[in-house]
C-alpha positions in Angstrom: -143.7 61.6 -71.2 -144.1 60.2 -67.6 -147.7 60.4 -65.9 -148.2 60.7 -62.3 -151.3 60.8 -60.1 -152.7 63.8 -59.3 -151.9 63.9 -55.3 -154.2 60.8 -53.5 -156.8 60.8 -56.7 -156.4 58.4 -59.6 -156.2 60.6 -61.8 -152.8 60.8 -64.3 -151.8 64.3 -65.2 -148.3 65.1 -67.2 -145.9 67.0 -64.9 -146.0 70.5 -66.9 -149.6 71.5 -67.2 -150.4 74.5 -70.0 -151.3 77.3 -68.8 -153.8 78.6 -71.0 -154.3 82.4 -69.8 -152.9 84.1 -73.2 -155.7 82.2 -75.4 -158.5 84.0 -76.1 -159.8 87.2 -77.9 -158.3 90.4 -76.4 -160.8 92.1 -77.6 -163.2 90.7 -75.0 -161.1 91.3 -71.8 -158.2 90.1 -69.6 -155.8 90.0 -70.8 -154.7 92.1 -73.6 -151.8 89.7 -74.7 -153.5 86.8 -75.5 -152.9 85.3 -78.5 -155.6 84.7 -81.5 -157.2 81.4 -82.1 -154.8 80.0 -85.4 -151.7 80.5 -82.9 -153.6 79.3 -79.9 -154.3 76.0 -81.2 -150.8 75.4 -83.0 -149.3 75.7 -79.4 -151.9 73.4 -78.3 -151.2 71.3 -80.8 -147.7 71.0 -79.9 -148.3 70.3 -76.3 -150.4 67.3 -77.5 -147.8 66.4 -79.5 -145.0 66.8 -76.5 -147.5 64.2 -74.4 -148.6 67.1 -72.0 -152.2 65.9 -71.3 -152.8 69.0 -68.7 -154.6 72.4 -69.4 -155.6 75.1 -66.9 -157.9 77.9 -68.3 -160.8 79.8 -66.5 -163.9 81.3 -67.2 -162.1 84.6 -66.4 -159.8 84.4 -69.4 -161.0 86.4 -72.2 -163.6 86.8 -70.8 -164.8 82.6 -71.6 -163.1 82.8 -75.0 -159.6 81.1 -73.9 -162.3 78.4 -72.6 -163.9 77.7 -76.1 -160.5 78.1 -78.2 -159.4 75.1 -75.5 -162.4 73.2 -76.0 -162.4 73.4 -79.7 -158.6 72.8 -79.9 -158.9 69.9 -77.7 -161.6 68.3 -79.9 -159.7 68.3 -83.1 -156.6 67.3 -81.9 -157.1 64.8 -78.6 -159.4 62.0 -77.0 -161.4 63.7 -74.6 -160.3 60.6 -72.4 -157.0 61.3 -72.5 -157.0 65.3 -71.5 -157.3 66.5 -68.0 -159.3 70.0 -68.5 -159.3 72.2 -65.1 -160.7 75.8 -65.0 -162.1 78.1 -62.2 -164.8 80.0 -61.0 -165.2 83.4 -59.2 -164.1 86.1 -61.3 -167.4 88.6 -62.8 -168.0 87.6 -66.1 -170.9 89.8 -66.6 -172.5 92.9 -65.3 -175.3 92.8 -62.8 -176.1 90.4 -59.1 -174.7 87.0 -59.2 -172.2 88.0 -62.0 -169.3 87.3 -59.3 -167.9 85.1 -56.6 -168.7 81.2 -54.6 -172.6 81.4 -54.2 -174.8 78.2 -54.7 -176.4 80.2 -57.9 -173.3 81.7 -59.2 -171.4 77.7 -59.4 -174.5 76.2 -60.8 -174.3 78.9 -63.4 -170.8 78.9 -64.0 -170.4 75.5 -64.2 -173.2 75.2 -66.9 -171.7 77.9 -68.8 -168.0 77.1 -68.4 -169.2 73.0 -69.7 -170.9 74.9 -72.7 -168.0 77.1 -73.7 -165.5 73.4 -73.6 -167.4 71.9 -75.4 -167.5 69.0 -72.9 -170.0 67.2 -70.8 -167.2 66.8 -67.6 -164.8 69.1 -66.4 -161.7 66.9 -65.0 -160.6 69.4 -62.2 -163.0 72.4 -61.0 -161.2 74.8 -59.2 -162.1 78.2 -57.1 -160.1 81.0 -58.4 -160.1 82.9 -55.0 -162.4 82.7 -52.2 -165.7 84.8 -51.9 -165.3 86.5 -48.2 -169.3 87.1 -48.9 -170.6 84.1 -49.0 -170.7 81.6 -46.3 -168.4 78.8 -46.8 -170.5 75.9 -46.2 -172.6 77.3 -48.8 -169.9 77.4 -51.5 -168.7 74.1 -50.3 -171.6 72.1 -50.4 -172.4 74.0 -53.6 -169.0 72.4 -55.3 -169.9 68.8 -54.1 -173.3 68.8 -55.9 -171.9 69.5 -59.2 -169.7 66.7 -58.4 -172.2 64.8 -57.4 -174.2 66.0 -60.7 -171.5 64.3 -62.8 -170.6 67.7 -64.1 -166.9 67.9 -62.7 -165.0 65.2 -61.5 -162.4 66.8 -59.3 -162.3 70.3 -57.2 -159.3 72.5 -56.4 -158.4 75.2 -54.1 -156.5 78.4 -55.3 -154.0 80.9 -52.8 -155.5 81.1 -50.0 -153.7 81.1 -46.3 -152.6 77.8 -45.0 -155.6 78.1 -42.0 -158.2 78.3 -44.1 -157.5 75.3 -46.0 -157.1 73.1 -43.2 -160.6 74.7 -42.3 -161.9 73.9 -45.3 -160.3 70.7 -45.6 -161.9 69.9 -42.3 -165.4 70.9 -42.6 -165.3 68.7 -46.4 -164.4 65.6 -44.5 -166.9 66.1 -41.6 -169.9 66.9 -43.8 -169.2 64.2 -46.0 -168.4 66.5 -49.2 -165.9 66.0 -51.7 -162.8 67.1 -51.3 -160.3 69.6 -52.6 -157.4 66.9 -54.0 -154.8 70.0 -55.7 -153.9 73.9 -54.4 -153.0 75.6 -57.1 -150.6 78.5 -55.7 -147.9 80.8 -56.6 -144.3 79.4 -56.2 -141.2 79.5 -57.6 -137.5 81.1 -56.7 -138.4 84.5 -56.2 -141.4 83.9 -53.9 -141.3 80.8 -51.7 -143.8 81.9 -49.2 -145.9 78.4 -49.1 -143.1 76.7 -47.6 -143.9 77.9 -44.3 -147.0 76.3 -43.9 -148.8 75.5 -47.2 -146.9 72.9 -48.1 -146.6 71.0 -44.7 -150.4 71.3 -44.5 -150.7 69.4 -48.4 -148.2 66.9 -47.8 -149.7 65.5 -44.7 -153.7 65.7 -46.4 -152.5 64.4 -49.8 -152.9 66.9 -51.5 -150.6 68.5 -54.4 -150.2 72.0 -55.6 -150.2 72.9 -58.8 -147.8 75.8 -59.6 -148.9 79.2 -60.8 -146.0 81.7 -61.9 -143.6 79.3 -61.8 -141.3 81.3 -63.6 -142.2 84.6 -61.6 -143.8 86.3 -64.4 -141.1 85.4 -66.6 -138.5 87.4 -64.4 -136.4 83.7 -64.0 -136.7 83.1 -67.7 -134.4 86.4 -68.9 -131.5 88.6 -67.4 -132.4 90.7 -64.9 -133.7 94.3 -66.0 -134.7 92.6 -69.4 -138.2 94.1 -70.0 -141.2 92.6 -72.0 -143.7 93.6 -74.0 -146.3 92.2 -71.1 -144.1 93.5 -68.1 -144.8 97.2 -69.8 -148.5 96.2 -69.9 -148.9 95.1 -66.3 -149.1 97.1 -63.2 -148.2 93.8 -60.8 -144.6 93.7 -62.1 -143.7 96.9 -59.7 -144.2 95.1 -56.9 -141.0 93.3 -56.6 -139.5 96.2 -56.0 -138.7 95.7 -52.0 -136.6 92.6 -52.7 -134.9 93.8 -55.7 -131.4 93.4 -54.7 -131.6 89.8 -53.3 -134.2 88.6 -56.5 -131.1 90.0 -58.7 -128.9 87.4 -56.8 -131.4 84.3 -57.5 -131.6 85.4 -61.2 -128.0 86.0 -61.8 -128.0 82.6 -59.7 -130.2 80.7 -62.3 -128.4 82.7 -65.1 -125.0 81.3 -64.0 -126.2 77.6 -63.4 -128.2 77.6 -67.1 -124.9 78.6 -68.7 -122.6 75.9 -66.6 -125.1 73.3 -68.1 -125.7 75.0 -71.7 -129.2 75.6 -71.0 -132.1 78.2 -70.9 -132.6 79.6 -67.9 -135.9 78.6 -67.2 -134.9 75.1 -67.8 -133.2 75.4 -64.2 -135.7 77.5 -62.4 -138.1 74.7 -63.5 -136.0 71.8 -62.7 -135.8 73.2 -59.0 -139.4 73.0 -58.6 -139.1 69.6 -59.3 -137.1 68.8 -56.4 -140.2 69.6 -54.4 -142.5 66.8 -53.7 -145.7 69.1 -52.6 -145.5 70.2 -56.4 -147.7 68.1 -58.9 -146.8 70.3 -62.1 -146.1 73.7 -62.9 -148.2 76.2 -65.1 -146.5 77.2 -67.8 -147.8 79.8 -69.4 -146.6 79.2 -73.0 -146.8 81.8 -75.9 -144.5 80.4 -78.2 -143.7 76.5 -78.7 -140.6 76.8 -77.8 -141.5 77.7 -74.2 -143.4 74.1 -74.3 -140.2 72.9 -75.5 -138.2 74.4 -73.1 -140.7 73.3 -70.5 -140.6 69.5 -71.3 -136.5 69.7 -71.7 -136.2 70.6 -68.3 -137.9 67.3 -67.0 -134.4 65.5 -67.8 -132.3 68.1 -65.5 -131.8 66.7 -62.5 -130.0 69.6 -60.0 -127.2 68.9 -57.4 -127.6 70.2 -53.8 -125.0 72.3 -54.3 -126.9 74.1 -57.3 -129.9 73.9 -55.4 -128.6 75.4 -52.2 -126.9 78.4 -54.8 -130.3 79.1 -56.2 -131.9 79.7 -52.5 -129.2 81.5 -50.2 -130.0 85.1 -51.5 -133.6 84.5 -50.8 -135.9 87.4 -49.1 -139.5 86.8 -47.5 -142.3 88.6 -49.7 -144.7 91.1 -48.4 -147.5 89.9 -50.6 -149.3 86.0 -50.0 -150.9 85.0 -52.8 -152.9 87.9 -53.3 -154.5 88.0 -50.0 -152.6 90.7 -48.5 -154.3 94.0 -47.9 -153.8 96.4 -51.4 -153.6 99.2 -49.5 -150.9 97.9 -47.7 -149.2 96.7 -50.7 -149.4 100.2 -52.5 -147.6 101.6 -49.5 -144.7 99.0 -49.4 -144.2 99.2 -52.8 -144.3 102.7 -52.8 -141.4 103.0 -50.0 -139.4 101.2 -51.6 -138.8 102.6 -54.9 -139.4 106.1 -53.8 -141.9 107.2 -56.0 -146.2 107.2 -55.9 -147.8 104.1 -57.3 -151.4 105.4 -57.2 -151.6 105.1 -60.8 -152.0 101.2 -60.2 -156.1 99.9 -59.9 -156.6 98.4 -56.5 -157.9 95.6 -58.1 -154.8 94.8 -60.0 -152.7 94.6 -56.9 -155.3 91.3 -55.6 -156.9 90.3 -58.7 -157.3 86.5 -59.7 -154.2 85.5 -62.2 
């Protein structure tokens, strides 16, 4: 396995990171796939194994469980030293104030909580989930470089936001003197390339690396198109691909046709083009079987031509969504006009909700 540093930082992350969202009891929330602990910690294992050093939970998952089966797993099987352990904060995790969001109270909670549920004394790469509209800013900012300061994270990350606001926040971190974000973790991959109009730009010129979230579009560049899953039944967010349909079934036939040229999976491909991206650090995959880790670290020796490259991309459509900043109401209605039938059925919150 190759290493590489984390944007500017010195810090040496593998180039697949673990996605580590289906660990954790479904029994105590989000979401209701997850694997149990005993399976959890043989695909952790296997990462390890693999040389994948990178794991991205939150405090979200599980409701704090997929954070204590990835602490516990991590002890047993790794050197703490070695490991580079990011989660994120914002998402309730309990009923009552302060429960939710970027507040000086809620991070010094969270944090504390989050370190307890690890297992760990350090988080390696602290990351806001989304951004709290309700509190100011500079409060959550300044908030995040105290617990750096505190020795209780070592690293902070930005999640989907709009390309503005992280130059804004970027800006008022270097003129205060706080620490700043090094990684933006945001959705990307062949279906939905929406950060190449400005996101990306932005990080290149700041240093700063994005780590990939969906990189396989919720499995969608992974299997034939109209193949359903057990998860894709489960969750309301799948519908809303519904506007581009006919040009995402060109990129998957696309990635279906290249993967069979070369004799290999298809996600293989869809992963080996976000590898032609500099801006991209590692992708998140979200592995629920090993040989998804497998698959994952196999496609680090595909190296794609232009002309495969440039076949993947022609069909591709501009998204209505943004990283789950777009109005849900807005969404509903889109979605809704495009396939011809009422939506209402879906929570709100799904349409926006942290992932």
């Amino acid at each position: 396995m190759q290493y590489a540093k984390l944007g500017r930082t010195g810090l040496d992350i593998s180039p697949i990171c673990i996605g580590c969202m289906g660990f954790g009891d479904p029994s105590r929330g989000y979401p209701s796939w997850s694997l149990d602990e005993d399976a959890s910690r043989r695909l952790i294992r296997h990462a390890l194994e693999a040389g994948i050093n990178f794991f991205d939970t939150a405090n979200l998952y599980s409701n704090g469980s997929s954070e204590e089966i990835l602490g516990r797993s991590l002890k047993d099987f790794a050197h703490r030293e070695n490991v580079v352990i990011a989660t994120k904060i914002s998402a309730p995790m309990r009923d009552g104030p302060n429960s939710i969001g970027l507040s000086r109270k809620a991070i010094m909670t969270e944090v504390d909580m989050s370190l307890r549920r690890l297992g760990t004394d350090y988080i390696d790469l602290y990351q806001i989930h989304r951004r709290d509209r309700t509190t100011p800013w500079e409060e959550t900012l300044e908030a995040l470089n105290d617990v750096v300061k505190a020795g209780k994270v070592r690293y902070l990350g930005a999640s989907s936001m709009m390309a503005w606001e992280f130059g804004k926040t970027l800006y008022l971190q270097k003129s205060n003197g706080w620490t700043r974000f090094v990684s933006m973790q945001d959705t990307y991959n062949l279906l939905d390339r929406e950060e190449e109009r400005e996101m990306h730009a932005l990080c290149i010129d700041e240093g700063v690396q994005t780590i990939v979230y969906s990189p396989l579009n919720r499995g969608r560049l992974a299997r034939p198109w109209g193949a359903i899953t057990a998860r894709a039944e489960t969750e309301a967010v799948y519908n809303l691909g519904a506007a581009t349909a006919d040009s995402d079934k060109l990129i998957v036939d696309a990635v279906g046709a290249i993967a069979e040229e070369r004799g290999v999976g298809r996600s293989m491909i869809a992963l080996a083009w976000l590898r032609r991206n500099p801006v991209v650090a590692a992708p998140i995959v979200g592995a629920l079987k090993a040989e998804h880790i497998d698959d994952a670290v196999a496609s680090l020796s595909i190296s794609l031509t232009d002309d495969e490259a440039a076949r993947l991309e022609a069909s591709y459509t501009p998204r209505l969504d943004h990283q789950g900043v777009s109005d849900p109401a807005r969404l509903r209605r889109a979605a809704e006009a495009a396939t011809g039938h009422s939506i209402s059925r879906l929570p709100v919150r799904e349409l926006g909700k942290a992932t």
